[in-house]
Each structure stands twice: as C-alpha cells, then as structure tokens.
N, C-alpha and C positions, 0 to 999 in steps of 0.2 A: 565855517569850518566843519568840518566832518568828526564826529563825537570818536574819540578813542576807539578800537576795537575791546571787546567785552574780556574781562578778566577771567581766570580759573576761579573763583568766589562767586563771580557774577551767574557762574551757571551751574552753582550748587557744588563746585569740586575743592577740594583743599590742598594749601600748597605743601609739596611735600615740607619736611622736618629739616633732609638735609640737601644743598644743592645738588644737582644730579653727577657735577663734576666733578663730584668729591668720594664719590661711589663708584669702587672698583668691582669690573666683572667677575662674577665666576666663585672661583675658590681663593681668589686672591681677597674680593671683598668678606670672604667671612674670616680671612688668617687676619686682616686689619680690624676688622670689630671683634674679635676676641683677645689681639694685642693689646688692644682701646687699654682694657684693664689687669691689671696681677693678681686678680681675685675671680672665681666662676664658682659654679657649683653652689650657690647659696652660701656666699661668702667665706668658703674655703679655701685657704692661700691654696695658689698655683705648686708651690713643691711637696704639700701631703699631696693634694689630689692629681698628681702626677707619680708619684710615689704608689699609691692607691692603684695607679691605672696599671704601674709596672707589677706590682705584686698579682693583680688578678689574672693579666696575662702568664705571669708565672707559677701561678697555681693553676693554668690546663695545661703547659707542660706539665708540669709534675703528675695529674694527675692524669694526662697519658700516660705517661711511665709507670705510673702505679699499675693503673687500669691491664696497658699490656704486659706486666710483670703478673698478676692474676689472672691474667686470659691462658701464657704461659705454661703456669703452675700446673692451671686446671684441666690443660689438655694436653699435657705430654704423659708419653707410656712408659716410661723411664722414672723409676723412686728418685725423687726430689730429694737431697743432703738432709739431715736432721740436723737444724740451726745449733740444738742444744752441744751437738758434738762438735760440729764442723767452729763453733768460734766461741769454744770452750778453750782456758786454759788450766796447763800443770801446773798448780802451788804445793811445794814438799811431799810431789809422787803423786800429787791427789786432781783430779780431774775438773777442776770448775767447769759445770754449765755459764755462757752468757756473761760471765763476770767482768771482762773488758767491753761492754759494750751495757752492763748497767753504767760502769763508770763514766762511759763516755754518756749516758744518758743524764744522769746526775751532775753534770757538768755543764751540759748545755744548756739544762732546765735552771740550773743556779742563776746562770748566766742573764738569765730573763728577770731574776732578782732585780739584781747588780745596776742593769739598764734599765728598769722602772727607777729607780731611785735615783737615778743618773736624771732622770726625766723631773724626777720632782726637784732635786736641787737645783737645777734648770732655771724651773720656772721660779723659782724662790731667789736667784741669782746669786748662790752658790759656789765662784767658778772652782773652786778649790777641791769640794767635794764631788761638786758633778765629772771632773775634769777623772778622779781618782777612780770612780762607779765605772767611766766608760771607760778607761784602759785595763781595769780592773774584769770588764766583758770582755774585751779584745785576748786577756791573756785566759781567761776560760776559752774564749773560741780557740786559741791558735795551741792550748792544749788539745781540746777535742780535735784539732789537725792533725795535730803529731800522733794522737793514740789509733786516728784511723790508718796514716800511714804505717802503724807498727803492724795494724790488722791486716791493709794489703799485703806486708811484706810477706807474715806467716803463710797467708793462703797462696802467694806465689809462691811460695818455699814448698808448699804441700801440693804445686803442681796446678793450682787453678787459674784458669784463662780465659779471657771471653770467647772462646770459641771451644777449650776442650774444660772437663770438670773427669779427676779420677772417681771422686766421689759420689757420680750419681750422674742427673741430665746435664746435659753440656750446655742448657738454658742458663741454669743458675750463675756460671760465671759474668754470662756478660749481659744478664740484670743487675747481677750484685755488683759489678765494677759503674755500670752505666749509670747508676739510680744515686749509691752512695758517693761518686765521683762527682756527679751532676753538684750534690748538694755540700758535699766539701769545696767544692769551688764556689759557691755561697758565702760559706762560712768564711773561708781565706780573704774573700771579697768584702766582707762584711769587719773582719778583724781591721783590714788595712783603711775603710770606711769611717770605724769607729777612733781608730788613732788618729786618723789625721783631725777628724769635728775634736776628739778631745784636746790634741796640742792650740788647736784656736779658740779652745773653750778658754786654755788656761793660758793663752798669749792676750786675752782681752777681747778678741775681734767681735764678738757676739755684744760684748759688754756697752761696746762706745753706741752701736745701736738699739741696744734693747729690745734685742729679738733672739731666743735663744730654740723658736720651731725648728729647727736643723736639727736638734738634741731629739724631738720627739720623734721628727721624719726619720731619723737612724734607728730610732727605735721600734718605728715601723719594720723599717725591716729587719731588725735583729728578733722580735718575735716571729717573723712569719719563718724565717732559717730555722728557730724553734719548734715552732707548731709543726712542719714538715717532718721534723726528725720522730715525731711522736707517728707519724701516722707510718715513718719508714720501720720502724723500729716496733711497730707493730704486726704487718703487715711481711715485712721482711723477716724478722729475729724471734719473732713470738710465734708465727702462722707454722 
C-alpha cells in the first residue's frame, strides 16, 4: 500500500489553533473575537472603557467649540460684551458682577463631592447611602438646569440671539447659546442618568449581583460635565 500523504508537521508547518471553519472573514471575524469576551483593554470591564471611549470623543467636540469660540473672540472687529456686566445681577439697587453664575459654579463643583461619595459607598455596598449621594447629584445638577435657564431667559429679555447681540458682536450670542446649551444638555442627560442607576441602586438590582461599576461609570461622567464647566466658565465668564 502506498504510505499516507505527508502531514503539515511533517514538513516543518504547524496546525493552526482554530479550525479554519470556525473563522469568519473580514470585520466580522474581528466583531466575533472581541465578543469572545466582556473585558479588553488590560482587563478593563467593557462599560468604563466604552464609557472612556464616549467621553474622549466628547471632549473634541467640546473643544471645537471652545477652540472656535476663541478663534471668534480673537478676530472680530466689533468689542466683545463685558461678561462682568452682561451676566451680572440687581440685588437691593446694587449691581453683582457674575454672581449667578458663581452659584451655579459652586453647585456643580459640590456636586462632584456628592458623587465621589456615591462612588465609595458603592463599593462598600452601602445602597442606602449611595442611593441618597446620587440623587442628592441629580438635584445639584437639575438645579444648575433651572439657574441656566433663568440666565437664558434674562439675556433673551435683554435682546440676545444667536444671530443678533444689542450689546456688542453678534458672535457672542450664538457661542454663548451654542457652548452652554451644548453642555446643559449634558447635565439634564446626566441628572436623568444618575436617578434612574440611583432608583436601582436602592431597589437591590446591583445588590443580588455584586456589581456596583454602573455607580463608578456614572460617575465618569458626572465629573467630565464637571471638568467642562470649569474650562467654559473660564474661558467664557472669566476671559
């Protein structure tokens, strides 16, 4: 009888790992080996580092918006509003510089408190107290909603529009509607985010698993809504 035909071993080659028919073309075989598992990144659960991927995207908008809010500034021939006047308020005849808009800045910064602690009682499995930090965020944020909408209203009342400004370049309106809008719909996002992870913090559902990263991934992004307001609020309010 005629000796076998010679193997893949037999001539120095090795058998692949997995059969070839189990390996799909293209981009479909890499969407099936990255499903393989719920962990990538050096063992970084899938919803921070998806969480991670959204925030970074969301920080070159934003700082487009920044970027051409100073591009802007720096080349129109038209005097730009003075922040200190234009979102100043009247208390007993007297003129506050910025005063609604420290408030709201001290609000939103508290808030980042609030939600650290939300995060540690968490992981200490907590739900009583965590459950109270992260609605306790939620009603910081949906305050700093309401005090922005008090500020849109006045400066529509005073005439200002994304497209006309009585007080100066007619840029200013529809940065400052487009930049602060952009990031109150964040925040509103972020308020209704954090109540709902807190009603299932405090219904058990985290509990029966013993997994409470949802508390820290919200808290992803309730600082990064944070950290933005710092650079709009400087850039915008301060500059």
């Amino acid at each position: 009888m005629a000796p076998p035909p010679a193997g893949p071993q037999e001539h120095g080659l090795s058998l692949p790992l997995t059969p070839p028919d189990t390996l799909a073309p293209g981009w479909q075989g890499v969407t099936n080996d990255w499903s393989s598992d719920r962990e990538a990144f050096k063992q970084v659960p899938w919803g921070k580092a998806m969480m991670w991927i959204f925030l970074l995207s969301d920080t070159f908008i934003f700082s487009c918006f920044l970027t051409g809010y100073m591009s802007v500034r720096i080349s129109t021939t038209v005097p730009w509003p003075n922040p200190s006047h234009v979102f100043a308020l009247t208390i007993g005849g007297v003129e506050v510089p910025l005063i609604l808009i420290a408030i709201m800045t001290f609000v939103l910064i508290s808030s980042s408190g609030t939600m650290a602690m939300a995060v540690n009682f968490a992981y200490r499995r907590v739900r009583g107290k965590c459950a109270a930090l992260m609605l306790a965020t939620a009603a910081f944020g949906a305050t700093f909603v309401c005090m922005q909408a008090f500020e849109w209203s006045k400066l529509i009342a005073e005439g200002v529009r994304p497209w006309a400004n009585p007080m100066g370049a007619a840029q200013f309106g529809a940065s400052f509607f487009m930049i602060t809008g952009f990031h109150g719909l964040h925040v509103s996002a972020g308020v209704i985010y954090l109540s709902t992870v807190a009603f299932k913090v405090l219904r058990g559902d985290y509990e029966r698993s013993g997994n409470y990263q949802i508390v820290e991934i919200a808290g992803l992004y309730w600082h990064f809504v944070d950290l933005v307001w710092v650079f709009i609020f400087a850039l915008f309010y301060l500059w």
